[in-house]
Structure formats: structure tokens, C-alpha cells
Phi, psi and omega in degrees: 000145196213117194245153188267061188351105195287167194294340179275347168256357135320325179268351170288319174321290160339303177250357178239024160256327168323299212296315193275298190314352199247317167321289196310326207290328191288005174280157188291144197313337187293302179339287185334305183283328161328280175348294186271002164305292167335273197296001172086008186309298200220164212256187177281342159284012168080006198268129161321148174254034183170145192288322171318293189108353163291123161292075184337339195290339167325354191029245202275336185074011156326278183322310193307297184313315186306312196271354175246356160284332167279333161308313191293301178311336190279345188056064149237162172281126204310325163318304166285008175256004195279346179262007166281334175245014169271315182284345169295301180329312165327305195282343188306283183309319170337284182300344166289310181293339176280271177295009142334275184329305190276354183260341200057045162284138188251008161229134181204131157070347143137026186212166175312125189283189195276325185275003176282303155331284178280323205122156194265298203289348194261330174264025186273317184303298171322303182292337157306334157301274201336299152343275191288336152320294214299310174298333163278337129004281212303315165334316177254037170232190205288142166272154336300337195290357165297278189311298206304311176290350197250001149317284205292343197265318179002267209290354169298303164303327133346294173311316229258015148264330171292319163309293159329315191269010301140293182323278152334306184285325188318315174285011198238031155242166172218047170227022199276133195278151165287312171310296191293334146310317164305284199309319188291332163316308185299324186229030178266305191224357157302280216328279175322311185298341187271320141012279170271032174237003183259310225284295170320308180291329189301316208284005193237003205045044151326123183294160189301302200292325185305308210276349158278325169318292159330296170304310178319302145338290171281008172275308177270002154290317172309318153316285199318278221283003129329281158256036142298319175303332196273329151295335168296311168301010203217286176260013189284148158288150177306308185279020169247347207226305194061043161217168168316135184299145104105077198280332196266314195289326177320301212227055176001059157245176198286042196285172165350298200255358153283321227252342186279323166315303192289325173282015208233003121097016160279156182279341172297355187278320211267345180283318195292314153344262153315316199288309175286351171318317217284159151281314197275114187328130173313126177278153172325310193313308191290328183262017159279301194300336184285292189327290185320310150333311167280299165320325188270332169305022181096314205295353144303298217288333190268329151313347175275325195272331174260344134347282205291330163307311211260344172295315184282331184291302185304332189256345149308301228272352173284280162357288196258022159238139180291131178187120182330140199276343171288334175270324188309313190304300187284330190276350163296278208302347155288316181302319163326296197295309178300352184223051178287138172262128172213117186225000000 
């Protein structure tokens, strides 16, 4: 299935990437460049990467598109949410650089991630900028809504460490429960997403009942695109995904559609079991036979199955907030697009 990039995230590239490229520049010069290397500002030699001046590192611009679309449900014009949708991208990449790091992936986006490139102490700073730019942004807009949106991305980020940090243990178990998998899921990234779907209307001042509607929407669109990615870490093609074919099975982790394997009390769960138990790197062979495994124990069909729930709870929650019906219209088809399956 092949989805049609919607038209908000071309106009979020337009206005929040200037918006980001201005962020990065006030940083100190070593930082900077880690940074714009990450977002695709520049190459690894400091050479601007693009004539636009757009940060290609924007990957889909999801977030961003997202966070100017609650502008928009607020019935404001989209221009006043752009520095609400640089800081989510900011804490986004933040967190990408950081787990670049802690998964040891050595590709993002289809080139050598940045600490492979710089070094681990140099994209640990970077992804530390990046942070703290975002709140400062949010800081330097209008009181009070400035503080409220750099409240609500807080805690978003709170959450999206606690998750991470779930993440991290989950590998050093072999009792990790699909609830509790879930749950770590809701808050490596559902969190931020219900974040940038909130986050815009807060910073324009948007009564209260929008902006939960709205987050509810991205909590469970957040969800949806969870596990899509996690089927995608598993059967996505490399040039759609930009990492290595069955890259989350590589490095046994404990995503969605493993932990629903291994929990399905079937003998493909428990051979799937054995197998990722091992200490020794996975052979091309071995990581056919897991993928397979994991298909016949149930856990596609049911990350699929659970996708498409959590896909329809989002479109409740569209439903049951008052919001001009041309946006209600893009945040379905973004939420569509993001949880397009490709492979």
C-alpha cells in the first residue's frame, strides 16, 4: 500500500524549516554542526546541504504538519504555530540522536547516523541542544501560552525517557509482558505525537476541550504508527524504512510484533523464543527463520490488527471535537499516511 503524502506536510517543510535552520545556527560552532549534519542542514564537511535551505533531516515532517494543523483546528492561521512545530521537531531529533546511539544503528535516513560520523560525546551534546532549543523557542513566545505549550512538550518528553528507558531494560529480559510492551510504546511515542497534535492550538490558545481532543487523536495515531514502524522493523524494505531489512529482529528487540510472538503460548513463539535467547550474531538464515516465526505465532497478524484499532479510536476522537471539517479531513489523511504499511 502506497500512500500519498499529504499537502500539510509540504506546507510544514515551508514554514518550519527556516524556522528550525535559524534555531540550529545560535548554537555553539562544534555542536552546530553535529546538529546540522542530524537534520540534514549540511554534509559532514559543513557544506550546506540544499539550496532551499530546508532541513532535509525533517524526514515526513509529520510532527511538524501535525502541530500546525491544531493550529489550524483553533481556527487560526498556521503562521502562528511555526514555533510550536519547530519544538516538537526539535525534541523529535533530540531523541533520534539519542537512540541512534543507544540501539547502535549506524543509518538514518539512508547515510551514517551522526555519532558514527562525530562520535558518541559529540552527538550526546548535540542531541542536548536540540532540547534545550526547543524549549527555548516555546519561552519566547507570548506569555502565558508559551509556558503552557513548553509545559505540555515537558511532559511529553518525560514520558518519551520513560519509554526509552523500558526500551533499555526490556533488553536485558525475557518476561517482558505485551501489556507492558504497549505501555512502553504509548510513551516512547504515542506521547510526543499526542504532543504535536496538541501542542499548536495550546501555544494559540485553544479552550482546553480542543486541545485534549486533539492530543487523544494523537495518542492514538501515535500508537497506530508505532506499530506500523514495528512491522516495518521487520518486513519494511530498506529504502522505505532506511535501515537494514529486518534491522529490529538484528538487534532482538523486543518490539510489538515479537513480544505478541513470544506471548501467544504457540510452538512458533516459543522456537522464536529459543532462538533470539543466543548471545551470538544472528545469521541471514537465522533472521529468516525469526521473521517467519514471528508470522506464524500470530504476532503480524495481530500488530496489524491492532494498528487498524487504534487507527479507528483516532478517528473517534476526530469525530467528537468541534474543528473545521477541512482539517478534521488532513488529520485523518495524515494519520492514513503514517500508518500506510510498505514494504
Amino acid at each position: 500500500m502506497t500512500a500519498t503524502i499529504p499537502a500539510g506536510v509540504e506546507t510544514a517543510r515551508d514554514l518550519v524549516g527556516p524556522a528550525i535552520a535559524a534555531a540550529v545556527s545560535r548554537l555553539s560552532p562544534d555542536v552546530r554542526s553535529v546538529a546540522a549534519y542530524h537534520l540534514g542542514l549540511a554534509d559532514a564537511d559543513g557544506r550546506p546541504a540544499g539550496a532551499d535551505g530546508r532541513p532535509g533531516g525533517m524526514g515526513k515532517a509529520l510532527r511538524p504538519a501535525l502541530a500546525l494543523l491544531s493550529t489550524r483546528a483553533a481556527r487560526t492561521a498556521p503562521e502562528r504555530g511555526v514555533a510550536a512545530a519547530a519544538a516538537v521537531e526539535l525534541v523529535h531529533n533530540f531523541s533520534l540522536v539519542h537512540d541512534d546511539i543507544m540501539d547502535g544503528d549506524t543509518e538514518r535516513r539512508h547515510r551514517p547516523t551522526a555519532w558514527t560520523v562525530f562520535g558518541v560525546g559529540a552527538a550526546i551534546l548535540a542531541g542536548d541542544a536540540l532540547l534545550v532549543l526547543a524549549q527555548d523557542i516555546l519561552l519566547e513566545g507570548p506569555a502565558p501560552q508559551g509556558l503552557w505549550a513548553s509545559r505540555c512538550l515537558s511532559a511529553s518528553v518525560q514520558r518519551l525517557i520513560a519509554g526509552q528507558g523500558a526500551d533499555l531494560a526490556f533488553e536485558r529480559r525475557d518476561d517482558v509482558t505485551l501489556e507492558q510492551c504497549q505501555e512502553m510504546a504509548g510513551d516512547k511515542t504515542a506521547a510526543l505525537m499526542a504532543c504535536a497534535c496538541s501542542i499548536g492550538a495550546i501555544y494559540v490558545g485553544a479552550p482546553a476541550e480542543l486541545a485534549m481532543g486533539l492530543a487523544g487523536f494523537g495518542a492514538h495515531a501515535g500508537l497506530a504508527f508505532q506499530l506500523t514502524d514495528d512491522l516495518l522493523g521487520i518486513w519494511g524494505a530498506p529504502e522505505v524504512t532506511g535501515k537494514p531489512v529486518r534491522s529490529d529482529l538484528r538487534t532482538r528487540k523486543k518490539s510489538l510484533p515479537v513480544v505478541a510472538a513470544l506471548t501467544s503460548g504457540t510452538r512458533p513463539g516459543d522456537e522464536l523464543g529459543a532462538l533470539l535467547s543466543g548471545t551470538e550474531p544472528l545469521s541471514e538464515d537465522d533472521l529468516l527463520r525469526a521473521a517467519d516465526l514471528v508470522e506464524a505465532a500470530g504476532g503480524k497478524a495481530w500488530t496489524e490488527a491492532q494498528a487498524d484499532v487504534q487507527l479507528a479510536s483516532a478517528g473517534e476522537c476526530l469525530a467528537e471535537t468541534d474543528m473545521p471539517d477541512d482539517v478534521r479531513a488532513e488529520f485523518a489523511g495524515i494519520a492514513e499516511f503514517i500508518t500506510a504499511r510498505q514494504s
